[in-house]
C-alpha positions as CSV (number, residue, x, y, z in Angstrom):
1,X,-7.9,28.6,28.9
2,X,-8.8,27.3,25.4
3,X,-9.4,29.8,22.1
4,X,-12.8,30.3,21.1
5,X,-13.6,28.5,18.1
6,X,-12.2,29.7,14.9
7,X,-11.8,27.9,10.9
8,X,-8.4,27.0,10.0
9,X,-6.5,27.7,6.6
10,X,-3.1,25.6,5.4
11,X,-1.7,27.8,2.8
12,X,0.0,26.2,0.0
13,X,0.7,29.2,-2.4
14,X,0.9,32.9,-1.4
15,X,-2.1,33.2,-4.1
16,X,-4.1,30.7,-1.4
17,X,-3.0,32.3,1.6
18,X,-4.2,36.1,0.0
19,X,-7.5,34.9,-1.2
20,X,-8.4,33.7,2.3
21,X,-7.1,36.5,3.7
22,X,-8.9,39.0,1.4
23,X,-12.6,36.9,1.8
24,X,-12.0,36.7,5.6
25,X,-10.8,40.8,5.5
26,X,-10.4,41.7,9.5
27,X,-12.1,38.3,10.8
28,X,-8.6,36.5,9.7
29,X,-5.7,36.5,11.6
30,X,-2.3,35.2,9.8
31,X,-0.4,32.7,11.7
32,X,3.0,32.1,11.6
33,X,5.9,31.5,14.6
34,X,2.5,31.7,16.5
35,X,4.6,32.9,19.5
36,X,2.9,35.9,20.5
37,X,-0.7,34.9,18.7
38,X,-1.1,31.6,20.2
39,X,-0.9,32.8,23.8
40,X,-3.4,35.5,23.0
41,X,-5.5,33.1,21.1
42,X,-5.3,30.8,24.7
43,X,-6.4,34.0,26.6
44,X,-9.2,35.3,24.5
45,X,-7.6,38.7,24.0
46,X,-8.0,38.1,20.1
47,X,-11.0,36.2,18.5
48,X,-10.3,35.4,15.2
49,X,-12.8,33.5,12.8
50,X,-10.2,32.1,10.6
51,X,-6.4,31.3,11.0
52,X,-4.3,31.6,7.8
53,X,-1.0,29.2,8.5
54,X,1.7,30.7,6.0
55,X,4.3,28.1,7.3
56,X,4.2,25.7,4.1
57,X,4.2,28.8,1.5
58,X,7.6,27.9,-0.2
59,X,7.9,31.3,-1.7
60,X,8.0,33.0,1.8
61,X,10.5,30.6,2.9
62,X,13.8,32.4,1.8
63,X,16.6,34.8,2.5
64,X,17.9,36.9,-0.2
65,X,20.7,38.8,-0.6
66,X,21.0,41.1,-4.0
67,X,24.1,42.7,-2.7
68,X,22.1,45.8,-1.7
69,X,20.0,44.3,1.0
70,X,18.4,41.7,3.0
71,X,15.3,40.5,1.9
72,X,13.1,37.8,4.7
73,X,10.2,36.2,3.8
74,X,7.5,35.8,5.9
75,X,8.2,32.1,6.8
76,X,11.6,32.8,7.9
77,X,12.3,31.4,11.4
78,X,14.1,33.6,13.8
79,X,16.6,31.1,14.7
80,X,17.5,30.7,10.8
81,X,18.3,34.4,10.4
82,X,20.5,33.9,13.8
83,X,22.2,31.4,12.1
84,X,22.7,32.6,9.0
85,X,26.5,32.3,6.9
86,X,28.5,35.2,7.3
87,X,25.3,37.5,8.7
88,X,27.8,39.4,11.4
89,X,29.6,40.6,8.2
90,X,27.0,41.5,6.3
91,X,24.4,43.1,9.0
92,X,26.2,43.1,12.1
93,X,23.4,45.2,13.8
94,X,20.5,42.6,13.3
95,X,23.6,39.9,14.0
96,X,24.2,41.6,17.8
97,X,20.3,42.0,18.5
98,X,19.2,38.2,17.6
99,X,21.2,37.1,21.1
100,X,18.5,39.4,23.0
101,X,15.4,37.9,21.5
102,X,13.6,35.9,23.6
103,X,14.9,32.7,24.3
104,X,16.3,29.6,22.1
105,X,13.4,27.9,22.0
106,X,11.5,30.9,20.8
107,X,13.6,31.9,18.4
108,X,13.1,28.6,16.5
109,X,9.6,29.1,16.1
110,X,9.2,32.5,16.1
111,X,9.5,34.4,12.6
112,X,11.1,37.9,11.5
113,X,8.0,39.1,10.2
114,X,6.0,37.5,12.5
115,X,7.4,40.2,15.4
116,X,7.6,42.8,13.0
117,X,3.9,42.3,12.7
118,X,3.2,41.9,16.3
119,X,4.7,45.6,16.6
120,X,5.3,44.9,20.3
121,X,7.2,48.3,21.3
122,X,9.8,46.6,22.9
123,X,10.8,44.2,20.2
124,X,14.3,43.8,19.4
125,X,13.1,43.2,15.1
126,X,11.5,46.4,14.9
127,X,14.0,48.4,16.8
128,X,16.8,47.1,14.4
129,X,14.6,47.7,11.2
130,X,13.8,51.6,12.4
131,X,17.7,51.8,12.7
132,X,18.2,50.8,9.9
133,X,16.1,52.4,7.8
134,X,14.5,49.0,6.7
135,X,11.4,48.4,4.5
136,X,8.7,46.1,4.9
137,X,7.1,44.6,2.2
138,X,3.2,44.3,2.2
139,X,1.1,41.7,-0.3
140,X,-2.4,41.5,-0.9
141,X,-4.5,40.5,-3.9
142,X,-5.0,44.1,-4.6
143,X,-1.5,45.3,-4.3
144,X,2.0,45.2,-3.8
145,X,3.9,48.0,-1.6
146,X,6.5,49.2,0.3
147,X,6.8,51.2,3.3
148,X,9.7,52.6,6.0
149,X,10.2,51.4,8.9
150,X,9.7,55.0,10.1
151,X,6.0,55.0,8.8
152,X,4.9,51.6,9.1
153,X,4.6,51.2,13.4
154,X,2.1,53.5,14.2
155,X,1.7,53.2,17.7
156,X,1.2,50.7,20.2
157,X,0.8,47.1,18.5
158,X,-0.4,49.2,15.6
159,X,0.9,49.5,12.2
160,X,0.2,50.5,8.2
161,X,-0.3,47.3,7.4
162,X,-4.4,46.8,6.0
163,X,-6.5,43.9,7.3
164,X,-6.2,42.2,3.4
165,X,-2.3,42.6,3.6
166,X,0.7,40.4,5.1
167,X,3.7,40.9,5.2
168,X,5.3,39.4,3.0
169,X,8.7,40.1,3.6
170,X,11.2,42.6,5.3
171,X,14.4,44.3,4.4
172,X,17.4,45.5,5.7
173,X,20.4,46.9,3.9
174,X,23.2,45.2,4.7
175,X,26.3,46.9,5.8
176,X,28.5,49.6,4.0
177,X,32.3,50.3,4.3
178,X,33.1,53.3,7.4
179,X,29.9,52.5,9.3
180,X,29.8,51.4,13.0
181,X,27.0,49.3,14.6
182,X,25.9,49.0,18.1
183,X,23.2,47.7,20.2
184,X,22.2,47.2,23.8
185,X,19.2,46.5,26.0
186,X,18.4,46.5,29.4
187,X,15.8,44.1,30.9
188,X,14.7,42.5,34.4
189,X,15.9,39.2,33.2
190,X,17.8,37.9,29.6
191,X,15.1,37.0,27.1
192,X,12.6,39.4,28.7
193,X,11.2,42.0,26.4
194,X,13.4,45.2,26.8
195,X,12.8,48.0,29.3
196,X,14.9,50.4,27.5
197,X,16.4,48.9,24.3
198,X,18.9,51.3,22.2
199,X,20.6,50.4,18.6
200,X,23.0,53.0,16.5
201,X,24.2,53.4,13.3
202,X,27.3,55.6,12.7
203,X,29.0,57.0,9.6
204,X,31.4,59.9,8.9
205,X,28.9,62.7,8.8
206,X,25.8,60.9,11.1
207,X,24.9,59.1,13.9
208,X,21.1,57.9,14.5
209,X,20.1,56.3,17.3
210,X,16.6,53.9,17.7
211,X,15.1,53.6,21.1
212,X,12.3,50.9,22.3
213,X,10.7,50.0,24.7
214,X,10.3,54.1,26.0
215,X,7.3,55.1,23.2
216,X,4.6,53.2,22.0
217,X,6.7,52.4,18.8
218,X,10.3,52.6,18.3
219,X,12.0,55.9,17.9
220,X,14.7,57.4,16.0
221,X,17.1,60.1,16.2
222,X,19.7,61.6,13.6
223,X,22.5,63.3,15.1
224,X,25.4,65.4,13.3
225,X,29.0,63.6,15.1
226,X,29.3,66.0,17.2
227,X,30.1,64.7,20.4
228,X,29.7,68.1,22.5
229,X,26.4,68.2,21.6
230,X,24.9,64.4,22.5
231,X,24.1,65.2,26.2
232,X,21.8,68.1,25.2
233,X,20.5,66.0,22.2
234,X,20.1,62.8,23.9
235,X,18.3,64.6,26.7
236,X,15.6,66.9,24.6
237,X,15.0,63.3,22.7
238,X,14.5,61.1,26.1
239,X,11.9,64.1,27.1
240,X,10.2,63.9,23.5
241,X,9.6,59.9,23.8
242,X,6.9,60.9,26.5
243,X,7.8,57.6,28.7
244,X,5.2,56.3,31.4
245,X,5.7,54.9,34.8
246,X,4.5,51.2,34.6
247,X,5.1,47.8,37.1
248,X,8.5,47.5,34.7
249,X,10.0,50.9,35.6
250,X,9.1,54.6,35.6
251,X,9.4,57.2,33.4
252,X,12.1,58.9,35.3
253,X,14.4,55.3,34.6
254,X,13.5,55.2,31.6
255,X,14.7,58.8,30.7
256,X,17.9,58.1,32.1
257,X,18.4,54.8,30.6
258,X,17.7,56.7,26.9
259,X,20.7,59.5,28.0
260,X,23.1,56.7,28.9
261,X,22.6,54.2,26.8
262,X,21.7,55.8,24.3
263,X,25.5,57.7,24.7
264,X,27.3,54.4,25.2
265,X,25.9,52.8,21.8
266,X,26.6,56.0,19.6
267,X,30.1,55.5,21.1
268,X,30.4,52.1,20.1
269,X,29.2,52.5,17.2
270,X,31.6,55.7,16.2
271,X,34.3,53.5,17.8
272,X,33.4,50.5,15.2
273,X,33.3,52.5,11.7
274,X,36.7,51.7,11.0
């Protein structure tokens, strides 16, 4: 199939790429990677009047690292974050989950922010920002803000972000001294989008665990180190996600795969904080 017809924008300037975006409001849809809006452009589940390329924005084209955190702009391919100086030492979390994103070729035209905005609930991106206690950054002509990973995915393919806004760049603290990383997924083939996908962050006093691909958002859980008490923990929180039976797998699997995955990756991660 073909898209229906919509007007095309090359943004040169973030100020260019905002002004179409605030004219156009929710007739605009911003294009980046294009690796999850193209297809649904091809298939007429989206009908946009005007695309808004951000791909030659020079501003949205960097990573920065203050010391504190990492910041990704907009324009940021996924395969450039993958392969990224020293990234293992300085977020190892987002380091293990680039392997399970798509594919190669994906990943080098997909963007960071682009699947962040996508909000797929599977996504590896989100996953690892909700663990992590990341923060997007929004950008519109009106305003600047920033918001939680927690708050900003509202629900399935559904998130804070207003139809004027774009993200303009995530972040993700980068790691401290004593804390242990982990991540794993399980899905029908490599690449595919996760069934059950599960990352942790550990320190002395906490553990929390992030779960997709079970709700229709990711999911997180903070748990005192307490290792006597993860079963009934892990359990209570599998039952709370409220997972449904689809062609993938049913609720029942999923359930399980939260209790023992979701045990295996806090014990990695405990076993990592050095």
């Amino acid at each position: 199939m073909k898209p229906a017809p919509f007007d095309y924008v090359r943004a040169a300037s973030a100020g260019e790429a905002l002004a179409a975006l605030a004219e156009a409001g929710a007739d605009a849809h911003v294009l980046a990677g294009g690796q999850s809006l193209l297809p649904m452009l091809n298939m007429r589940l989206t009908r946009p009047r005007l695309l808004v390329d951000i791909m030659h924005v020079p501003d949205w084209q960097r990573i920065e690292d203050d010391g504190k955190a990492l910041r990704i702009g907009a324009g940021v391919r996924q395969v450039t974050v993958e392969r990224l100086p020293g990234l293992r030492g300085r977020q190892p979390l987002l380091a293990a989950a680039m392997q399970w994103i798509g594919h190669t070729q994906t990943r080098s035209r997909g963007t960071v922010c682009g699947s962040v905005a996508h909000a797929d609930p599977s996504a590896e991106l989100p996953l690892v920002l909700v663990a992590l206690r990341g923060t997007i950054h929004l950008r519109s002509r009106r305003r600047d803000r920033n918001v939680p990973a927690d708050a900003f995915f509202t629900g399935m393919m559904a998130t804070a972000r207003a139809e004027d806004e774009i993200i303009e760049a995530v972040s993700l603290p980068v790691a401290q001294p004593r804390t242990g990383h982990a991540f794993r997924e399980i899905a029908r083939r490599h690449g595919d989008f996760a069934i059950v996908g599960c990352a942790a962050v550990a320190t002395a006093a906490q553990v929390r665990l992030a779960v997709a691909g079970v709700a229709d958002r990711p999911t997180a859980l903070d748990l005192p180190v307490d290792p006597a008490g993860f079963d009934d923990a892990l359990d209570a929180f599998a039952w709370r996600l409220e997972a449904r039976d689809d062609l993938h797998a049913t609720a029942r699997y999923r359930r399980e795969m939260v209790r023992r995955i979701g045990r295996a990756v806090i014990e990695e991660a405990m076993q990592c904080r050095g």
